[in-house]
OpenMM code with the backbone's topology and positions (N, CA, C; nanometers):
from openmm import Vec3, app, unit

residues = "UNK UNK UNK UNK UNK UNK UNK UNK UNK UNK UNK UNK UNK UNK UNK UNK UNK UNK UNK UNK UNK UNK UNK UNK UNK UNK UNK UNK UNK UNK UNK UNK UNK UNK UNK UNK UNK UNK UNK UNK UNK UNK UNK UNK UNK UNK UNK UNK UNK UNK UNK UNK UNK UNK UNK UNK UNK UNK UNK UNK UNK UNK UNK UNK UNK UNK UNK UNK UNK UNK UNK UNK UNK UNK UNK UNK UNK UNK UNK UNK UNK UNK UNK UNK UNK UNK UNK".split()
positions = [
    Vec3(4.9793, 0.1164, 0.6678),
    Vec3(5.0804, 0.0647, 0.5775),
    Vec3(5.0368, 0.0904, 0.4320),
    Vec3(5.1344, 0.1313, 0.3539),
    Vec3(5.0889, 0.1713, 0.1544),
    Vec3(5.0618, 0.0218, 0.1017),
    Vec3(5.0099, 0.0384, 0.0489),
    Vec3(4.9463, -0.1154, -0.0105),
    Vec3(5.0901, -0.0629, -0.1852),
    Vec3(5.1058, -0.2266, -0.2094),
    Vec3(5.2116, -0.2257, -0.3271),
    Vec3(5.2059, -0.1070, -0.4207),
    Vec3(5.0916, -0.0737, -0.4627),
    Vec3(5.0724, -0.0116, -0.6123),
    Vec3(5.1067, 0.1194, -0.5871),
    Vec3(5.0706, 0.1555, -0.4039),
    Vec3(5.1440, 0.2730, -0.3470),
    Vec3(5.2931, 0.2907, -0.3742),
    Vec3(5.3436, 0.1963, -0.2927),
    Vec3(5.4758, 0.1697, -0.2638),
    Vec3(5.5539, 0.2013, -0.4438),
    Vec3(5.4749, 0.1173, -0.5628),
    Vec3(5.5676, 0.1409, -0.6742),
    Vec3(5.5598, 0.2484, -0.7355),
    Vec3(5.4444, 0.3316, -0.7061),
    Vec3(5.3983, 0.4635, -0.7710),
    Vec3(5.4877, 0.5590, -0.6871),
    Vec3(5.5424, 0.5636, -0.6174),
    Vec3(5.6329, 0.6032, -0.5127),
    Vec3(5.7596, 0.6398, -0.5976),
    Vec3(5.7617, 0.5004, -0.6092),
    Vec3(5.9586, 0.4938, -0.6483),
    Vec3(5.9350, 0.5552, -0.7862),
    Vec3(5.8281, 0.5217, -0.9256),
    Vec3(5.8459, 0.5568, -1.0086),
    Vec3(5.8527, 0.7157, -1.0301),
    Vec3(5.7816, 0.7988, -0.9585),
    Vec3(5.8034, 0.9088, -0.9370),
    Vec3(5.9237, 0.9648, -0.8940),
    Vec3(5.9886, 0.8927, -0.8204),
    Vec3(6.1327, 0.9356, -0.7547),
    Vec3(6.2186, 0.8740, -0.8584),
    Vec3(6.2155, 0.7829, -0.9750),
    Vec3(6.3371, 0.7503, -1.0631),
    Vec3(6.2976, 0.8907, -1.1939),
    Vec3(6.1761, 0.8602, -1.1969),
    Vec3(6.1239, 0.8900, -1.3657),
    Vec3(6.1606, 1.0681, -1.3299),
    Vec3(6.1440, 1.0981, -1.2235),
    Vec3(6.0805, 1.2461, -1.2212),
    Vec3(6.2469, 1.3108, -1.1369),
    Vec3(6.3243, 1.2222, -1.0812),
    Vec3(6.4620, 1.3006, -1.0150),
    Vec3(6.4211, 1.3205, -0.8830),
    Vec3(6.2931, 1.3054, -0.8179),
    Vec3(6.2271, 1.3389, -0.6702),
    Vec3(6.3412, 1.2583, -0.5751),
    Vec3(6.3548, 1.2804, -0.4707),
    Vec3(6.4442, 1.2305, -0.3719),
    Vec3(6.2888, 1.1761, -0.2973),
    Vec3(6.3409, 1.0093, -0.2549),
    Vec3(6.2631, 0.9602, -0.2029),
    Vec3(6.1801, 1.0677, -0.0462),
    Vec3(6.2612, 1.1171, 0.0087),
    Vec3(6.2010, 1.1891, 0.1390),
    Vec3(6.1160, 1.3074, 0.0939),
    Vec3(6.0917, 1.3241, -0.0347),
    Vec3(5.9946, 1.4361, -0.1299),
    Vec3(5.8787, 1.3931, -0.1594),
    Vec3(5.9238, 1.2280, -0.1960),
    Vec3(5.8423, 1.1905, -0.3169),
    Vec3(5.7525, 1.1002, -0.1318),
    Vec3(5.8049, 1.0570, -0.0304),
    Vec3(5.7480, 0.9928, 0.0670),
    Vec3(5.6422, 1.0728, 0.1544),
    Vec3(5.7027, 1.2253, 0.1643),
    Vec3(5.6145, 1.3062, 0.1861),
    Vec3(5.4197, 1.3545, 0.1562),
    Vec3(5.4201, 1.2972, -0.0065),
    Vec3(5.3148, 1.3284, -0.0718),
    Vec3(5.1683, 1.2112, -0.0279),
    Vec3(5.0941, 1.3158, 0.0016),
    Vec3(4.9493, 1.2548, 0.0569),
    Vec3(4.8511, 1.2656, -0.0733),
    Vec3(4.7059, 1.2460, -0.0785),
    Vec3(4.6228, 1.2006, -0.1252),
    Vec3(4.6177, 1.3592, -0.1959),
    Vec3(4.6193, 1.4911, -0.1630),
    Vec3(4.6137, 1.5703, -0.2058),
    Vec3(4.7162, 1.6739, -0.2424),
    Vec3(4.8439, 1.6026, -0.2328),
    Vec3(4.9597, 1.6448, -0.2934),
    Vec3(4.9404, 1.6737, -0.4742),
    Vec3(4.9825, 1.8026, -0.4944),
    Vec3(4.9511, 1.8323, -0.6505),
    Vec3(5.0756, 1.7748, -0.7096),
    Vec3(5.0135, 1.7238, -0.8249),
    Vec3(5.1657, 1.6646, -0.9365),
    Vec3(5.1593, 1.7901, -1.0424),
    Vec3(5.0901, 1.7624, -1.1739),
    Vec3(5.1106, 1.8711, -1.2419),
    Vec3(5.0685, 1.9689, -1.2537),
    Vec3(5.1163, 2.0508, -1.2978),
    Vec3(5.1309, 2.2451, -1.2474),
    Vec3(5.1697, 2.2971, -1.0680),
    Vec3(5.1731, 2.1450, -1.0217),
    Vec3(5.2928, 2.1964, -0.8881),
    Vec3(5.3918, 2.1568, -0.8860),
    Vec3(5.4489, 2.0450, -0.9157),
    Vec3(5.5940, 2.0331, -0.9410),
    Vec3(5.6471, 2.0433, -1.1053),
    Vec3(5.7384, 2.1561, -1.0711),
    Vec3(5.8411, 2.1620, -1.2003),
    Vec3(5.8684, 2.0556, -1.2615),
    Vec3(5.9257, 1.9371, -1.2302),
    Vec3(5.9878, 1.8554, -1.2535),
    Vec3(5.8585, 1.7599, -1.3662),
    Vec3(5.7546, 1.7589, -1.3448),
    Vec3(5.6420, 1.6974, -1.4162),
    Vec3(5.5968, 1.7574, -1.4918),
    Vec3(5.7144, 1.8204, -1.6250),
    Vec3(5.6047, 1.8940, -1.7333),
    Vec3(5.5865, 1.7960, -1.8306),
    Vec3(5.5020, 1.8331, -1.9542),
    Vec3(5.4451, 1.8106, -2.0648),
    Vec3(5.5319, 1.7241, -2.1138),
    Vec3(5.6581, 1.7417, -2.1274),
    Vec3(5.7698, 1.6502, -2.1436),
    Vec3(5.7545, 1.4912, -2.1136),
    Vec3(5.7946, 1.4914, -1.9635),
    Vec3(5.8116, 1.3832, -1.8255),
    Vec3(5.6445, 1.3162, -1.8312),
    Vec3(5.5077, 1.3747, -1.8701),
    Vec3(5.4089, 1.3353, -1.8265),
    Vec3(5.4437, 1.1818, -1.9077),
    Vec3(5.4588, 1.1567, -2.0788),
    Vec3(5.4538, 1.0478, -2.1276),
    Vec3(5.5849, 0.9563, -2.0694),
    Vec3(5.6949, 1.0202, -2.0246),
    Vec3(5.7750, 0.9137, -1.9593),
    Vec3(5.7490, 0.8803, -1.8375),
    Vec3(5.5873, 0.9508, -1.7658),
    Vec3(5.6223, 0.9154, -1.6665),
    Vec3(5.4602, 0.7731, -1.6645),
    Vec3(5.4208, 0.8103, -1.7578),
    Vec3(5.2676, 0.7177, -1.8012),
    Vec3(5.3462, 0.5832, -1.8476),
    Vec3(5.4121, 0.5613, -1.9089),
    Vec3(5.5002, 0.4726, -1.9656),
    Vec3(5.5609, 0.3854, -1.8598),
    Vec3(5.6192, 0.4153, -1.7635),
    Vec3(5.6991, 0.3534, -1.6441),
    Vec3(5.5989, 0.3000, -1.5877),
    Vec3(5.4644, 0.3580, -1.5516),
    Vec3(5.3423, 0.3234, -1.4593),
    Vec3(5.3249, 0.1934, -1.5643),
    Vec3(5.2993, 0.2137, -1.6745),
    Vec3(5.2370, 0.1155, -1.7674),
    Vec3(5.3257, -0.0159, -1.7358),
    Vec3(5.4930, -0.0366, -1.7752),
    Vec3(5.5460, -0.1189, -1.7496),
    Vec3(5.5988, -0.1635, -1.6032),
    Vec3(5.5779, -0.0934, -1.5006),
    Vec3(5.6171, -0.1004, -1.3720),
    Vec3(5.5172, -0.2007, -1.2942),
    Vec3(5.3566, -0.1617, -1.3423),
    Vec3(5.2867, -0.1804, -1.2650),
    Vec3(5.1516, -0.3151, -1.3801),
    Vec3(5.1938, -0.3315, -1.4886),
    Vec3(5.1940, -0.4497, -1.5849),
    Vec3(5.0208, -0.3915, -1.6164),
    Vec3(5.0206, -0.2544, -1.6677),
    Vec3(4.8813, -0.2007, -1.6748),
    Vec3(4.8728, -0.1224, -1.8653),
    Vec3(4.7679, -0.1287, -1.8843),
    Vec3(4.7449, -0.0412, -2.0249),
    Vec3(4.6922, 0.1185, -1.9818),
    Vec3(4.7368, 0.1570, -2.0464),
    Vec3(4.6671, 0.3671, -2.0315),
    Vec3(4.6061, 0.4010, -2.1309),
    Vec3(4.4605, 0.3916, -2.1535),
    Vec3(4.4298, 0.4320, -2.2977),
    Vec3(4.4628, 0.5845, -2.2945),
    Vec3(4.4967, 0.6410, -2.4188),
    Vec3(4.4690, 0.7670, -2.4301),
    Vec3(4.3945, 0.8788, -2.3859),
    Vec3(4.2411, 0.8129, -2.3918),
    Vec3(4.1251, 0.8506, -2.3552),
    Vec3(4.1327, 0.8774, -2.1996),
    Vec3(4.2117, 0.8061, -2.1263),
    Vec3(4.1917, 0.7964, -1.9748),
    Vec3(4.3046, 0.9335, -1.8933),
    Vec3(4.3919, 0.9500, -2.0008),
    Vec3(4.4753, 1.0798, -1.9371),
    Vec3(4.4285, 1.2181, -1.9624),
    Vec3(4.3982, 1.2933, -1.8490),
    Vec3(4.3579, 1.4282, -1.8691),
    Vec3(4.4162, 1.4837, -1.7560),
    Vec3(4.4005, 1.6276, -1.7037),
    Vec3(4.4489, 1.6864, -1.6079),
    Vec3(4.3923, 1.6645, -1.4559),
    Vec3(4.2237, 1.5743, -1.4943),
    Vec3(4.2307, 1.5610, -1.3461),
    Vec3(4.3712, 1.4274, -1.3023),
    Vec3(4.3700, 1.3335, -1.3576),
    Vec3(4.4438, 1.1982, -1.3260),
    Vec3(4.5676, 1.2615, -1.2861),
    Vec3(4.6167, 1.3239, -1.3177),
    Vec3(4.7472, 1.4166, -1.3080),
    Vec3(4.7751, 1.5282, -1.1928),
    Vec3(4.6030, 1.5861, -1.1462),
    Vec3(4.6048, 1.6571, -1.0289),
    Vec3(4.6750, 1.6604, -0.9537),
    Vec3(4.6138, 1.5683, -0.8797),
    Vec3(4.6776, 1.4911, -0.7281),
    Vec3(4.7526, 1.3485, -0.7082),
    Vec3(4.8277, 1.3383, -0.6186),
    Vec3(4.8923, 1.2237, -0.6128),
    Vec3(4.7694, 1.1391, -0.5953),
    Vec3(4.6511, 1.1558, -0.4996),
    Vec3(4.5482, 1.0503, -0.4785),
    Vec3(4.4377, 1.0007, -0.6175),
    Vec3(4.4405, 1.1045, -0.6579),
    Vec3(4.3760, 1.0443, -0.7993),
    Vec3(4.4856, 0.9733, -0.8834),
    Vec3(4.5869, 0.9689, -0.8732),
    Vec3(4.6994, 0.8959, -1.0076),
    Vec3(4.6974, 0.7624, -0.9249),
    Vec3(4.7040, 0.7563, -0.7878),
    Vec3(4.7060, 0.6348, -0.6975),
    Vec3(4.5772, 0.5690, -0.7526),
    Vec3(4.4601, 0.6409, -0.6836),
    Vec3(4.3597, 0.5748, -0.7182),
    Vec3(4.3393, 0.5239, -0.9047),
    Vec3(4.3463, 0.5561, -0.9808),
    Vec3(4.3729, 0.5573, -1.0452),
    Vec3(4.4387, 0.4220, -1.1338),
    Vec3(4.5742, 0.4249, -1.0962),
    Vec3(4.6878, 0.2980, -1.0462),
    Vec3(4.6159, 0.2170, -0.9968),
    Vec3(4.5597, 0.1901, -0.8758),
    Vec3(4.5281, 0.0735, -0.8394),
    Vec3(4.3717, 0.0221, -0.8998),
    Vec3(4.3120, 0.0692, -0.9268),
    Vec3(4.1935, 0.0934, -1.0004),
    Vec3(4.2156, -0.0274, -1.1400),
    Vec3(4.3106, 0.0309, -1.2055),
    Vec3(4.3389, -0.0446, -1.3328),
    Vec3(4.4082, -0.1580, -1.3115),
    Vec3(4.5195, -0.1890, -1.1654),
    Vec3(4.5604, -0.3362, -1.1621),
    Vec3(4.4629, -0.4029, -1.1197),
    Vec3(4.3252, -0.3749, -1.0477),
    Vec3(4.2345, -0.4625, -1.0398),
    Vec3(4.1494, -0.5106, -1.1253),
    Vec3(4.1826, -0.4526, -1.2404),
    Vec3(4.0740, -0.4717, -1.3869),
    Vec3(4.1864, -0.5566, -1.4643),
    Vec3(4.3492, -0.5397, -1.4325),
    Vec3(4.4353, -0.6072, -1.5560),
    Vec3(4.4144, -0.7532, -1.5632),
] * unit.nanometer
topology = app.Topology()
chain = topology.addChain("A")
for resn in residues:
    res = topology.addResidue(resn, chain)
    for name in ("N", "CA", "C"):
        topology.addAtom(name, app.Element.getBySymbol(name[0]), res)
């Protein structure tokens, strides 16, 4: 079973990004986000850091976004849940 922070990192990807939930349900621990899906450019990255921030009641320093966090779906998860256990 996805533990919550799964479950909302889920949907925010499927509102913020246009993903159809059976796309966005598909993606495992090593599913690539940016530079594999179109839909997540340079643009979408700050609207999509922003939604996590207020969705999931977390801060993003600056310092903490780079291209690995962005890799894979399992590092943005880990990631995600990482920081609601510190909020």
């Amino acid at each position: 079973m996805r533990s919550q922070t799964d479950q909302i990192l889920r949907g925010i990807l499927t509102d913020v990004l246009g993903l159809t939930p059976t796309q966005v349900d598909a993606f495992d621990a090593d599913t690539g986000l940016f530079g594999h899906l179109p839909e997540l450019d340079s643009m979408a990255v700050a609207g999509l850091l922003t939604e996590i921030e207020d969705r999931l009641d977390i801060v993003i320093d600056d310092d903490e976004v780079d291209g690995e966090l962005l890799e894979t779906y399992g590092n943005l998860l880990s990631f995600a849940e990482a920081k609601r256990e510190t909020a």
